[in-house]
N, C-alpha and C positions, 0 to 999 in steps of 0.2 A: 510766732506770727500767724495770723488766723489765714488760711485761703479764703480766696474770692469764691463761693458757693459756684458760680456758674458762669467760668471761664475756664476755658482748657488751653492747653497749646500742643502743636501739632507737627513734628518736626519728618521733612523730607528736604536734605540742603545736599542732593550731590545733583547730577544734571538736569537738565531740563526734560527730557524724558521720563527720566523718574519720577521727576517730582509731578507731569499731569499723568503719572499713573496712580497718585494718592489722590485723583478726584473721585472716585465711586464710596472708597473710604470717607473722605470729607463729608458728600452728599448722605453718607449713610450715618453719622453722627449729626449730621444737622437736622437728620427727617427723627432720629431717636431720643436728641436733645434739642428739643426746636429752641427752650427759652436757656440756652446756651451757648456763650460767647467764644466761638472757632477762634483760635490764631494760627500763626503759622510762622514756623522759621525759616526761610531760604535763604540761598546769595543774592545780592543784588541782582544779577542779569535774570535769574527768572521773575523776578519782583513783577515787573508791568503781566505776566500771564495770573498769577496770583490774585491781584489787583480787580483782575476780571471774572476772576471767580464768585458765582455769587453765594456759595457758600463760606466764604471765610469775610472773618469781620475784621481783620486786622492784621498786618504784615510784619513779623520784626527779622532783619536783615543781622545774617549770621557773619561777621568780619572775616572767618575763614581759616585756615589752617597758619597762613603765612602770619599771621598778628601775632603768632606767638604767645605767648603766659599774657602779657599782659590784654591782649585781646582774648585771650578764656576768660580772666579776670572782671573785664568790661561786661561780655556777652552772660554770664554766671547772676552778675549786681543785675544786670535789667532785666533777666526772666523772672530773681528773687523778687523784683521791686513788684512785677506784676500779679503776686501773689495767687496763681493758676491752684486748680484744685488738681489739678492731673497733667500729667505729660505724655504724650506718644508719640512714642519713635520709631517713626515705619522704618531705617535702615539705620543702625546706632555705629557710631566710630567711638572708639575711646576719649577721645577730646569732648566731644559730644554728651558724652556719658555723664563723663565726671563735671561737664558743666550745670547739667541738670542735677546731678548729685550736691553739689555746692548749692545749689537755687533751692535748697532743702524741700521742694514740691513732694509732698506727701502720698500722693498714688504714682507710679513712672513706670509704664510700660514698655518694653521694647521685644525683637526676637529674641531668644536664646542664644547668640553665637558668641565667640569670641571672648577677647577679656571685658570688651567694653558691659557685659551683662550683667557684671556684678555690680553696677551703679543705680542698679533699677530692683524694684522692689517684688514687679512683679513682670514675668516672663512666660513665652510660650514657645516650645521649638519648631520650628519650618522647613530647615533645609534648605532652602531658595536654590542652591546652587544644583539640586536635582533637578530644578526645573520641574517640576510635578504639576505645577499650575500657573497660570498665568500671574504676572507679577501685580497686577491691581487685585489680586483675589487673595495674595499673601497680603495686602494690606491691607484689604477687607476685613479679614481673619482677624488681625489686630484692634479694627475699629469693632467688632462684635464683640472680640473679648471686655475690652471697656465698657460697652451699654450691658452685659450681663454681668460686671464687678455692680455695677448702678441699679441693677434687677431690672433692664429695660429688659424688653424682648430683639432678638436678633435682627437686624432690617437683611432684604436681600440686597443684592450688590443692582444698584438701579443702570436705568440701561444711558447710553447718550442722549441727544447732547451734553457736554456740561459747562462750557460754555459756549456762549451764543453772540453774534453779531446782530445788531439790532437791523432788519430789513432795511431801510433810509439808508444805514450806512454802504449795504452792499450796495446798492443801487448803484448811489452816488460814485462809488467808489468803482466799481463796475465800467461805469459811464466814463469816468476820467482815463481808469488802464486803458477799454481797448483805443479811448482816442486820443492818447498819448503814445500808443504801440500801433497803430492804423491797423485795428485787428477789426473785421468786419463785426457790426453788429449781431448779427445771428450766430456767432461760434461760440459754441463749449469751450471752455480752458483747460485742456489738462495738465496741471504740474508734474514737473519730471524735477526731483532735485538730488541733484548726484553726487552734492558733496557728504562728506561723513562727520565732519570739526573733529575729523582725530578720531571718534567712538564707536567706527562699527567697520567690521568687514563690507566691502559695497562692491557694486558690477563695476568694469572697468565702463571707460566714457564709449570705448566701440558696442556692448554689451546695450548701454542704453541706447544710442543710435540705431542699432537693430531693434529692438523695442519701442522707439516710434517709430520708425518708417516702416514696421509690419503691420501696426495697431489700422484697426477696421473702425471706425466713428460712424455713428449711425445716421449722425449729424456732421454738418461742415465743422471742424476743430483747429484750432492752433494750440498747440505746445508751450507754453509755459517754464523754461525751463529758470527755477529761483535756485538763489545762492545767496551766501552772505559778502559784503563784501571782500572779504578774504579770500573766495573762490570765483571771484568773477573772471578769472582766466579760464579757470576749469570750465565753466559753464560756456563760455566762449568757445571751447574746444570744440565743446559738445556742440554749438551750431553749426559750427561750418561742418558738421557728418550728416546735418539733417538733408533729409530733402521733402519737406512736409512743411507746412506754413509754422513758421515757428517763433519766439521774442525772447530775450534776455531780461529775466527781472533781480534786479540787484534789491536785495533789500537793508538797506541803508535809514533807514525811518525810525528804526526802533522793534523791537519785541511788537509791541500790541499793531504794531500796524503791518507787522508782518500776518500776524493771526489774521488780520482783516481781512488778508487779501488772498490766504488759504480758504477763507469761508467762501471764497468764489470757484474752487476748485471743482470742475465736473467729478473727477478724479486725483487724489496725490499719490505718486510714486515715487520708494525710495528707497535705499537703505531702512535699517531700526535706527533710525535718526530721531532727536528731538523735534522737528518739523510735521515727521509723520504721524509720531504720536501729539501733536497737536492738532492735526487733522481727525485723527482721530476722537481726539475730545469733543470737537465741532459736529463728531460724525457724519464727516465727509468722508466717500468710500473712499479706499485706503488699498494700494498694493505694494506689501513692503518686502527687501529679501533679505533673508537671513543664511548666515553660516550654519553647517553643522554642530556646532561647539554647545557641548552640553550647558552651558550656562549663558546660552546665549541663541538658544531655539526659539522658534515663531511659537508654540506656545506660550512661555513665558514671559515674551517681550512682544503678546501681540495687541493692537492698538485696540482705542477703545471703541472703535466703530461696534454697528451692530453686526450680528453673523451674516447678512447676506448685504454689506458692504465693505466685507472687510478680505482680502486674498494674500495668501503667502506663498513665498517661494524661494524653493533650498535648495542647492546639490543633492542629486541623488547620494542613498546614504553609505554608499562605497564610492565615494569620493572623498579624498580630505579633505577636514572638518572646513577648514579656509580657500577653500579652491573654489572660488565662487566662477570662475571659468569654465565649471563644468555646470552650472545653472541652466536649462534649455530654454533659451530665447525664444524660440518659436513657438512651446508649450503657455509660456507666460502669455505672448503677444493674443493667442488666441483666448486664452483666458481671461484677460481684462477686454479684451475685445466683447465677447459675450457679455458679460456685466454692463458693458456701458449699452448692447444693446438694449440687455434687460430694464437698465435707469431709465432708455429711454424712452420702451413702453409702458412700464407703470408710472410717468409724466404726471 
């Protein structure tokens, strides 16, 4: 069966953080094969951020581990049908592997690790789990390997945004929050969102109450604090510690209208949650905190904001690796303090 000359597919299907960490990747295949057709595999739930990507031209939705043989079987026939010249797998499983191994795709790159590597034809080893580099820059790595199999030249990894809300919509949108939340027309937003969906070590809810009620705003501000609906207790929690002008945003709407309404962010603050690094796609400054855990450092997992909107913060490093109790609230507080005044003199 001949491939399609100039169509790829593009595989990132574990969470939602991950996967807008294969945007600088994307964008760097897209600038090295402009007259080449992007896809992509994910789960359905990250689908609507995909969607918004304007580098990929096509979404195909990955059934999942739970489908069992006969959902490999399914998933295997529709990568085959689409007759892709290449496949890359910025983070490959065995299921994963041997699905693209069955889809007989002729180039299939992925990292070196594990059993899942012998599915693929061609490989490079990384390490990830040393952390040595930021995790959109091991996907880089992978997207350069492919445009030099092609004899492009290597692109550098581009900076943010890489998705965008189109102005009108902020606006609009804008206009409706704060006069749905009676939040004065002149405040900054700043997101506090404190849930983790299970994925990361995060401050306790007293930890973030001390971190707004220290934070300096250069301008009048209210807080923000979002949640999904599943942690709309937690976030609840977290109001009644404040004592700062503050609102509960439940985001119940959907994916892409959650991203909307991150694009309004003076500031997001979080955990290494999939929200932050959505923030940081947007390139909205970003303060996220991380454990000590070697495969799970602010290097590695840190957002794609640009360098002087982006702050991290850990336990000191004789502290256990998960003790994010020993995090200094006051150090932070004054930290994002400063940045927001800095955002708001270069205005």
């Amino acid at each position: 069966m001949k491939p399609h000359t100039n169509k790829i597919l593009v595989v990132r299907n574990d969470k939602l953080g991950d996967f807008v960490l294969s945007f600088p990747a994307l964008r760097m295949l897209r600038r090295g094969l402009p007259d080449t057709e992007i896809h992509v595999l994910v789960p359905a739930y990250t689908r609507p951020i995909a969607e918004m990507n304007p580098d990929i031209d096509r979404v195909l939705l990955d059934p999942g581990q739970a489908a069992g043989w006969r959902g490999l079987w399914q998933l295997s026939g529709l990568i085959r049908r689409e007759r892709y010249r290449a496949v890359i797998t910025l983070f490959s499983t065995t299921r994963i592997g041997l699905a693209c191994w069955l889809s007989r795709i002729p180039l299939r790159i992925a990292p070196a690790t594990k059993l899942a590597q012998i599915f693929y034809n061609y490989r490079i080893r990384q390490r990830r789990s040393h952390s040595e580099k930021p995790e959109y820059v091991y996907n880089a790595d992978l997207a350069n390997y492919f445009l030099e199999l092609q004899q492009r030249k290597p692109e550098a990894v581009p900076l943010a945004p890489y998705i965008e809300v189109p102005e009108s919509v902020q606006h609009e949108l804008r206009r409706t929050f704060i006069a749905q939340h009676a939040i004065p027309p002149d405040h900054d937003l700043i997101f506090i969102h404190p849930g983790s969906g299970g994925s990361a070590v995060n401050l306790s809810l007293a930890q973030y109450a001390e971190l707004a009620n220290s934070l300096h705003c250069p301008v009048p501000s209210t807080i923000v604090i979002s949640c999904a609906s599943a942690e709309a207790d937690q976030a609840r929690k977290l109001a009644e510690l404040l004592t700062i002008p503050h609102v509960v945003y439940v985001s119940d709407e959907g994916l892409q209208r959650f991203v909307e309404h991150i694009s309004l962010a003076r500031i997001f603050i979080s955990g290494s949650t999939g929200p932050l690094h959505i923030a940081g796609a947007l390139n909205r400054p970003t303060a996220g905190f991380y454990p000590n855990r070697r495969s799970a450092t602010p290097l590695r997992w840190q957002t794609l904001s640009t360098d002087d909107r982006r702050l991290v913060f850990s336990p000191p490093t004789e502290a256990e690796a998960e003790d994010m109790g020993q995090v200094d609230i006051g150090v932070a507080a004054r930290t994002i303090s400063a940045l927001l005044e800095k955002l708001h003199t270069n205005r």
